[in-house]
Every structure is written in structure tokens, then in C-alpha cells.
N, C-alpha and C positions, 0 to 999 in steps of 0.2 A: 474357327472361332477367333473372333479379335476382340482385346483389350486394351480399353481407352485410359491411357497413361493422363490421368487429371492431378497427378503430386506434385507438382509445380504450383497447382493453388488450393491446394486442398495443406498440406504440411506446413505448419506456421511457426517453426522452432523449436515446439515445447514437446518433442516424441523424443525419447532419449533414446541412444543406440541400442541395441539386445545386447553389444558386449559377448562369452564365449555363452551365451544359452545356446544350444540347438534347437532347433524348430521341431516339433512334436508333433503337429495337430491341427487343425481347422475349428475353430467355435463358430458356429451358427448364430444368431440374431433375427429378430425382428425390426424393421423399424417404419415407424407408421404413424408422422405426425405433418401435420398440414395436408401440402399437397406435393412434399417434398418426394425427386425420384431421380434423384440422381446424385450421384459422389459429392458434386459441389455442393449442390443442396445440403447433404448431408453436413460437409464441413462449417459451411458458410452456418447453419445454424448450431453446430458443436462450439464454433467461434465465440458465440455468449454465452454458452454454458459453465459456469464454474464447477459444479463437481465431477465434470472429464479436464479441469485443469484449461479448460479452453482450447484444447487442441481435438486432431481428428482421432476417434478411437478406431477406426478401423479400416483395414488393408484395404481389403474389395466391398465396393457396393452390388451388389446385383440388382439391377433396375425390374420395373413389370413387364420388360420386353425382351427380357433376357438379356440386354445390354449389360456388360460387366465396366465397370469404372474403377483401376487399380487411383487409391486413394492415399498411401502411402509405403514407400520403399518397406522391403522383406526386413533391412538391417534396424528398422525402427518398431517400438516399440509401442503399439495402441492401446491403449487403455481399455480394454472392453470386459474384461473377467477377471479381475484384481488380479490374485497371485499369477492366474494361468497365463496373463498378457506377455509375460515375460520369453513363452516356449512356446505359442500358438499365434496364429495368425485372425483376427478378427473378421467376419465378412457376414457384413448386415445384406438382409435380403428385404427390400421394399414391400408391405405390408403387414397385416395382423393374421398369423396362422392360429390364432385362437378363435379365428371367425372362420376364414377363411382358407383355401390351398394358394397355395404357389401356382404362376403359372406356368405351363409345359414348359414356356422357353425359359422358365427363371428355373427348374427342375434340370433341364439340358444342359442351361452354363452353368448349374451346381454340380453337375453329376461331372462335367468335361473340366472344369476344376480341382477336383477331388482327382481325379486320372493321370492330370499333370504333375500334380504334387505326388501324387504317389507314387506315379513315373521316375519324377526327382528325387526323393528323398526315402525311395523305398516304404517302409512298415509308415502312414500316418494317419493319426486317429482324425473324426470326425466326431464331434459331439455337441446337443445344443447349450445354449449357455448357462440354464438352468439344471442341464442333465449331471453338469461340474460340480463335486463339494467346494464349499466356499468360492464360487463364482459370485455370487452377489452380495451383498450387506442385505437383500429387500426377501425376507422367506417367503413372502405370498408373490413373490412373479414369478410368470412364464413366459418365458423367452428359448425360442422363437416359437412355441403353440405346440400341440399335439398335430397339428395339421401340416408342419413341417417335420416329421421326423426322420433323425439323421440315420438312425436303423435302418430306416428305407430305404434312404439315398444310399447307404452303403451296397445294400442288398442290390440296386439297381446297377451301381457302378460296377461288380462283381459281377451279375448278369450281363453285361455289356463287353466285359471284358474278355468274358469267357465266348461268350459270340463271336465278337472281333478275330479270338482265335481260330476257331473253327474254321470261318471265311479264309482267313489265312493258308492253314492247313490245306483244304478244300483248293482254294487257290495253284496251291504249290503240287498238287496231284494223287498227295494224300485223300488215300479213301476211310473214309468214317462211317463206323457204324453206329448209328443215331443210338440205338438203346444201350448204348455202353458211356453215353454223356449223361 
């Protein structure tokens, strides 16, 4: 899996540093306006927005192709879940999970996402942005939908993980007896 370094024109000076917060977590998003599908897109229209302050709210885009687009440095901070922005990392995923699912390969770089960071940083949460107390000012939105649920994706990346092992083990000449997994 590769990710397209687009911070160079996506970050427009207004992301202040994290400073000593440590990183926590993953927040989920929606986003799902025009016919916007990529990091720049995203930025380029956050650019007029005044209530993100004009700047980009969020780390990673994940595109409908599964293309991931890193949107702003780890040491910056996105505006995407008020208080939480400050110890989570923001990563909007390209359409409406109120309508619709994600697609497999946008499922694949969220789940291989989630694996790396939890690789790096040990123990870290995944949740949607709605699933947060006081993530939003707006009490009737859902973001990113029931159709994207991060329960899932956890359960998958766990699944996945646990496979991985196996092959490994199996690999190396260890024998497994399947009903004891």
C-alpha cells in the first residue's frame, strides 16, 4: 500500500503543532460534497470554508479507489472533532455511509491503516466522529453513517491480524490445531 504525500498543497499555515499531546486514535468521517475525491479536492474546498478556520481538517483522505492521500503532517493539528482534534488523527473517507458502504478497496486502506498505526503506537482507538461525546456542536449529524462502522473495521483488522499470525506460525513449521483458534 502507498500513500500520496499531497501536504505540500493541501497545509496552508493555519494547523497549529499538537505541542506534547500524544496521539490516541483515529476519527472516522464522511465526506461527500460535489464531486470532490481526492486530498486536494478536499483542501482546495476547506480553503473557503470559515468554520474549519480555512485550513485542511484532516490527515488522510481515503479516496473511492482506495487511494489514500496523507493531507497533513502527524505533528499538526486538524480540526475535525473540536476537543478530540488535538490527540487523534482526522481521516475523511470519500462518500455518504448514511446511504451507502464504503468500497472494498476504501475498507482495505482503512483496515491497513488502522494496522500501521497500531503497529506504531501500540493500544489505538478508532471511532466515528459522531460516536465521540462532544465531537460536534451539530446533535442531529452522523458522521461517517452506520454503514461505515468502526466496530467493524476494528473486528476486521483483529481478524486479519490474527490470520497473518497463523500464516506465519504455519510458515515457520509450527503445527496448529485449527480448533484450538
Amino acid at each position: 500500500m502507498k500513500v500520496n504525500d499531497v501536504i505540500d498543497v493541501c497545509l496552508n499555515g493555519g494547523n497549529p503543532d499538537r505541542g506534547n499531546w500524544r496521539l490516541t486514535g483515529l476519527v472516522l468521517h464522511r465526506f461527500k460534497i460535489q464531486d470532490i475525491d481526492s486530498g486536494v479536492g478536499v483542501a482546495e474546498l476547506l480553503k473557503t470554508e470559515p468554520t474549519v478556520g480555512r485550513c485542511m481538517s484532516y490527515h488522510f483522505v481515503v479516496r473511492t479507489d482506495g487511494t489514500i492521500d496523507q493531507c497533513l503532517p502527524l505533528n499538526k493539528i486538524g480540526w475535525h472533532a473540536m476537543k478530540h482534534s488535538r490527540y487523534t488523527l482526522g481521516i475523511a473517507v470519500i462518500g455518504d455511509f448514511r446511504e451507502h458502504e464504503p468500497t472494498e478497496e476504501q475498507v482495505k486502506s482503512l483496515v491497513w491503516l488502522v494496522k500501521q498505526f497500531g503497529a506504531v503506537f501500540g493500544r489505538f482507538d478508532v471511532a466515528g466522529h459522531t460516536n465521540l461525546k462532544n465531537a460536534t456542536s451539530d446533535p442531529t449529524k452522523i458522521c461517517p453513517g452506520p454503514l461505515l462502522d468502526a466496530r467493524k473495521l476494528i473486528s476486521q483488522v483483529k481478524l486479519e491480524h490474527k490470520l497473518s499470525g497463523i500464516v506465519r506460525l504455519e510458515e515457520a513449521g509450527v503445527v496448529l490445531k485449527r480448533e484450538l483458534l
